[in-house]
Steps between C-alpha positions, in 0.01 A plus 500: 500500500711340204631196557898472487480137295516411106208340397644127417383436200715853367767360667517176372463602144781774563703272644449182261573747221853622638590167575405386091753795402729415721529166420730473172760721709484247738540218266795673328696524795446177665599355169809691525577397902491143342757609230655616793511211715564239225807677386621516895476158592572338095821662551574344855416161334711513183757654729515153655532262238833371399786699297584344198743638238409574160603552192398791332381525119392806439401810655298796364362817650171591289309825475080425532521937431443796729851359653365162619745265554521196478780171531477229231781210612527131441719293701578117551577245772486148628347351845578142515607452102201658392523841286277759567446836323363843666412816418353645804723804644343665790159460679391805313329622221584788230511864658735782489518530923841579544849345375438141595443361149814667369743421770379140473570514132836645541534225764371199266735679184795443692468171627396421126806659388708281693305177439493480900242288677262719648310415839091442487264352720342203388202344633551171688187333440468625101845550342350674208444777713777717566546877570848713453457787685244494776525804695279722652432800355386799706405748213252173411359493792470827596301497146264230603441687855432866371193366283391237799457793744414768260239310323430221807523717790215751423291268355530235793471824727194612346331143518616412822382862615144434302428166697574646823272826412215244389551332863453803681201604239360224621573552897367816441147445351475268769512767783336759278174249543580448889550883541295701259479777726852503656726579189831512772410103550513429118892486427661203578765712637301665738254222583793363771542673873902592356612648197828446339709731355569500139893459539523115376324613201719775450753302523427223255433789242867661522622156527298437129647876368822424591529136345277628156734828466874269577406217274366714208794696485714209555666515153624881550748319700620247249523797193721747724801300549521394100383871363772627734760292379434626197568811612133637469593656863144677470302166643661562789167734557260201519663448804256717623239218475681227696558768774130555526414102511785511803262808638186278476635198644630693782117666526381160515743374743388736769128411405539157547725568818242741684197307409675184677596674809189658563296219319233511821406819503073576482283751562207456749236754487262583800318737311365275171421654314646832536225772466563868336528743826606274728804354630654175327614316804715182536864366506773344344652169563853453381780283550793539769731629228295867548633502895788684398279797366402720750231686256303383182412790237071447434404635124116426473378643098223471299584446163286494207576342185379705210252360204620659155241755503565616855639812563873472627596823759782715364452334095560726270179364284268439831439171366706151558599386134564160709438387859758655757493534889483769751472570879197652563581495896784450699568481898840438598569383884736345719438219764710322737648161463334307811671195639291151542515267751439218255820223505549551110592894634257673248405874553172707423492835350161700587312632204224807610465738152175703493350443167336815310136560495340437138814331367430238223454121563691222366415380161671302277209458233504668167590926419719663801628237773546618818758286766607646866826357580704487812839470494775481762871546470804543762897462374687220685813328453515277206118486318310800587141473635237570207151352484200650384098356494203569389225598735106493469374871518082487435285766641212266623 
C-alpha cells in the first residue's frame, strides 16, 4: 500500500522555495503597513502641538508631470522673539490622489491674498519644525493599504502557510516511521481519537478573500464620487465592484459566525479506518446550538482531484488541461439530532453509511488524489449548521 505522506525532504525544498518567492511580496507590503502606521500616528502627534500663526510668503502649486501635484510655500513666524521660516505643507508627499493638493492651494492663495495669518502647528520642543496643514488623508491611506495587503497579505499568507506545512511535514514523517503499515495513523489529523471539522479554516480563508478583494479595490470608491461630479455618470458601473466586496464580507460574516457557534463540533469514528464494503460507523458531537434541529442532512463523497493528464468525465478533450475535481461517489442520508445528557447540553448525530466495495483509498501523494468527505448540514435560526471532515477510507 502507498503511503499517504510527502517524503520530507520534497517538502522542505517545496516549501523553502515558495517561501524565497514569496518573500519580496512580503517585504513590500510590510514596508507599506509601516508607511501606513507612521502616517496614522505622525498625524495624531503634529495634530497636538501648538497653533501658531504665520505669515505667508509665497505659495506655489508645481507639476512633477503625469498630473503630480505638488505645494511649494514659504511662510514666517516668531516663538518667543525668535523668527522662524517653513516650508513644510502637509505630512505628504507628491501624488495626484484626489483634490487635496489643489484645495489646499486654493486655501493657502487666499490667505496669501489677504496677507492673513494662517494657523500651523509648530513643534514644542523644535520650533523649526512646523507643519500647515496636517490632516489625514483617506485617499493616502487607502493608497498605502491596497499595496500592504495586496503585496503583504499573500506573501505573509504564503509564508505563514509554508511554516505551518513544514510543521506538519515534520509530524508526519514522524508517524509515517511509527506506522509504516497503518497509512490511516500517518496524518496528524487523523492520528487523534476526534477529528475536527474544517469550518475555522474555512473561515479564516473568506475572512482573507474578503479583506484582499475590499482593500484592493479600495480606490474605486475614492474615483466615483470625483468622475461623477464631473459628470462622467458612466462610473457609476464600478459600483458593481464595491457591491461584490459588501457580498464577500457578508460571506465571511456568516463563516466566521457558524464556525463560532458550532466551534466544538468532531467526528469520532468507531470504524477507523473505514474499509470499502463495509459500513463507516460512528457519531457526531456538536454543540447545544444543533438542539433546535430536529434532523441533520449526511453527504458522504469521494472526490478525486485530477492530475493534468487525467481524464476528466464529461470533457470535451478527455483530458484535464489543468487539475479539476469531481465526485466519483456520493451517498446522501439523514440522521436524527440526539439529545446529551452532558451539563454543557451537547447532542450526537449517528453516522452508519455503507461504503462501496472496491472504492479507491485515500491518497494525497502525487497524480489523482482521492479524499472521502463527510459533511453535515441542518438550517436553524441565525447561522445555519454546516461542517464537513475528512475521513480515513483504506481497504486493509
Amino acid at each position: 500500500m502507498r503511503p499517504i505522506g510527502v517524503l520530507l525532504p520534497t517538502s522542505i525544498s517545496r516549501l523553502g522555495c515558495l517561501s524565497l518567492l514569496a518573500l519580496p511580496f512580503a517585504a513590500i507590503g510590510t514596508l507599506m503597513a509601516y508607511l501606513t502606521l507612521h502616517t496614522l500616528l505622525r498625524v495624531v502627534i503634529v495634530q497636538g502641538w501648538p497653533i501658531v500663526p504665520v505669515t505667508l510668503q509665497s505659495v506655489e502649486l508645481t507639476s512633477a508631470g503625469s498630473s503630480t501635484d505638488r505645494i511649494v510655500a514659504s511662510y514666517r513666524y516668531n516663538i518667543q522673539g525668535k523668527q522662524y521660516t517653513g516650508h513644510q505643507v502637509s505630512l505628504y508627499s507628491s501624488d495626484n490622489l484626489g483634490t487635496f493638493r489643489q484645495d489646499a492651494y486654493r486655501e493657502l492663495h487666499a490667505y496669501l491674498a489677504r496677507q492673513a495669518p494662517y494657523p500651523a502647528h509648530v513643534n514644542p520642543k523644535a520650533p523649526g519644525e512646523s507643519v500647515l496643514m496636517p490632516v489625514l488623508r483617506w485617499e493616502a491611506i487607502g493608497f498605502y493599504l491596497v499595496f500592504a495587503v495586496v503585496f503583504g497579505g499573500p506573501g505573509w499568507a504564503i509564508i505563514i502557510s509554508s511554516c505551518l506545512r513544514f510543521i506538519q511535514a515534520r509530524k508526519g514523517a514522524i508517524l509515517m516511521e511509527r506506522y509504516p503499515d497503518e497509512p490511516w495513523k500517518q496524518r496528524v489529523e487523523w492520528s487523534k481519537p476526534a477529528i475536527k471539522s474544517s469550518q475555522a479554516k474555512d473561515a479564516i480563508l473568506e475572512v482573507c478573500i474578503a479583506v484582499f478583494w475590499n482593500v484592493a479595490t479600495f480606490p474605486v470608491l475614492l474615483v466615483i464620487p470625483r468622475e461623477v461630479g464631473n459628470g462622467r455618470y458612466v462610473a457609476l458601473t464600478f459600483l458593481l465592484i464595491p457591491l461584490i466586496g459588501a457580498g464577500l464580507a457578508w460571506w465571511a460574516l456568516v463563516a466566521v459566525a457558524r464556525a463560532t457557534r458550532f466551534a466544538g463540533t468532531y467526528l469520532h469514528l468507531d470504524t477507523m479506518p473505514g474499509r470499502p464494503g463495509e459500513s463507516l460507523r460512528g457519531h457526531i458531537s456538536a454543540p447545544k446550538a444543533l438542539a433546535g434541529a430536529a434532523k441533520v442532512a449526511l453527504t458522504l463523497r469521494c472526490e478525486k482531484t485530477f492530475g493534468e493528464s487525467s481524464p476528466i468525465p464529461g470533457s470535451a478533450t478527455g483530458k484535464a488541461s489543468a487539475p479539476g475535481n469531481a465526485d466519483i461517489w456520493r451517498c446522501d442520508s439523514a440522521t436524527p439530532v440526539i439529545r446529551g445528557q452532558e451539563p454543557a447540553g451537547e447532542v450526537t448525530l449517528a453516522v452508519a453509511i455503507e461504503l462501496p466495495a472496491g472504492c479507491p483509498n485515500s491518497w494525497r501523494g502525487p497524480g489523482d488524489k482521492f479524499a472521502w468527505l463527510l459533511s453535515a448540514n441542518a438550517p436553524l435560526k441565525g447561522a445555519d449548521f454546516s461542517v464537513e471532515f475528512e475521513v480515513p477510507v483504506f481497504d486493509s
